[in-house]
N, C-alpha and C positions, 0 to 999 in steps of 0.2 A: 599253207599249213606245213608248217616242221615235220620232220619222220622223229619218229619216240627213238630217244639217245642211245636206248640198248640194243637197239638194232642196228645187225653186223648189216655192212654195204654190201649189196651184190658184186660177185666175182670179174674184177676189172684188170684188164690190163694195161692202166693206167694206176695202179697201186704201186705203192712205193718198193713192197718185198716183190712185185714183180717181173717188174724193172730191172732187179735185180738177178730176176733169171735171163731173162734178155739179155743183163747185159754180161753174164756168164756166157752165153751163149756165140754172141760176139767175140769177146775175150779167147773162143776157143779158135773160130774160125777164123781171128788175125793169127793166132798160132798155126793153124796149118796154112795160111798165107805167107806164114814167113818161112815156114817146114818151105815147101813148095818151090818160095824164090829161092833159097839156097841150093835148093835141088836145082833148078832150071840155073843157075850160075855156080855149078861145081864144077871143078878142072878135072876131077877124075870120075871114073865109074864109081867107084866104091863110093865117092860123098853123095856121085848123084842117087844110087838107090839108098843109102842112109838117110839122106834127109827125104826121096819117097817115103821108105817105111815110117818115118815118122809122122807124116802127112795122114799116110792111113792108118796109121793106130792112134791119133787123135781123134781119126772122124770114123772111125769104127766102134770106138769109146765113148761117142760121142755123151750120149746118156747119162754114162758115169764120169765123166769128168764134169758136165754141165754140176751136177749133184754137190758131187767135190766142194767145186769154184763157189756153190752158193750156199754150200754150207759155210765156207770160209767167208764168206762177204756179207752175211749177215750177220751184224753186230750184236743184236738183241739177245738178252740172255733170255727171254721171254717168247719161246719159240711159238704161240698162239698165234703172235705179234705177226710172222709169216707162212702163216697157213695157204696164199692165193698160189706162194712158189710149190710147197707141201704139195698140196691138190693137182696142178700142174705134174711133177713130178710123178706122183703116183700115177695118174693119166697115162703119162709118158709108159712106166712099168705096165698099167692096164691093158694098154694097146700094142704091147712088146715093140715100142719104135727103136729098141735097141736090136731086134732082128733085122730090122731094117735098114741100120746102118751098119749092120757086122755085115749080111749079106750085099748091099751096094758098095761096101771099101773090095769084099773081096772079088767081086766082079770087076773092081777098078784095077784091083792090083794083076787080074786075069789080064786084061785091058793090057796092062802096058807089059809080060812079059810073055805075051803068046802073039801081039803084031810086029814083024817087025818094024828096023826104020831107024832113023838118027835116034839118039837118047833125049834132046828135043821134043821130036816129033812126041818120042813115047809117051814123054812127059806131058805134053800139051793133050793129048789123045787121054790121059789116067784123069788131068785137072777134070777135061770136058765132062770125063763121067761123075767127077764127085761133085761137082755142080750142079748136073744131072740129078744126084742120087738126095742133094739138097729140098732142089725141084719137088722132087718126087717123094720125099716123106712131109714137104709142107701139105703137098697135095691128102697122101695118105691121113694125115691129121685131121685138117678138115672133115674129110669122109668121116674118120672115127669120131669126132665133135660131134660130128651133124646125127651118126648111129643112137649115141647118149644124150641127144639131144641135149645139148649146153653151148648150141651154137644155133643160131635163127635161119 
């Protein structure tokens, strides 16, 4: 038996709009991959904490720029049309996962200007936490899914 045509699909992360967030999402963290390698291959101090600080004011940002990038990538002028990123989104606001990335960049940026050590080192020590701090808001997520039950 077919499902009756006017019924919306359940909320999938295989839908097209979002995918879309995904792949904002993405999109953000080759940006701070490339913030990062410039930093770990700059000749002087001053590039290498410039291109740090960019690394973490993308991934402190994270939230809002994710938003940003899928406002602009979704073509639709018919915003209904991507409601699955919408819902996501507000999720994201719901469960303040931008506390979580302001507080885990600045713990990073504590990270690399209170140990010492080559500018290297520091560097590698700041990556490891914002990888970490990746880690640890997928993790945070889940929990929050699993509180609203919209996750099995």
């Amino acid at each position: 038996m077919n499902a009756a045509a006017d019924q919306s699909p359940d909320l999938s992360l295989f839908h097209a709009d979002a995918l879309v967030l995904v792949g904002a999402v993405a999109l953000i963290f080759l940006l701070v991959g490339i913030a990062a390698f410039l930093s770990l291959r700059a000749r002087t101090r001053f590039g290498a904490i410039a291109g740090l600080l960019c690394a973490l004011l993308l991934m402190a940002l994270l939230p809002f720029w994710v938003s940003l990038l899928t406002l602009v990538l979704v073509s639709e002028p018919n915003l209904s049309a991507a409601s699955s990123w919408y819902l996501w989104l507000t999720l994201f606001d719901v469960i303040h996962l931008e506390r979580v990335f302001a507080a885990g960049t600045l713990v990073s940026g504590i990270v690399y200007f209170a140990f010492p050590g080559t500018p290297r080192a520091r560097m590698l020590r700041t990556l490891a936490c914002l990888a970490l701090l990746v880690g640890i808001a997928i993790i945070y997520t889940v929990i929050q899914l699993r509180g609203y039950q919209l996750i099995g």
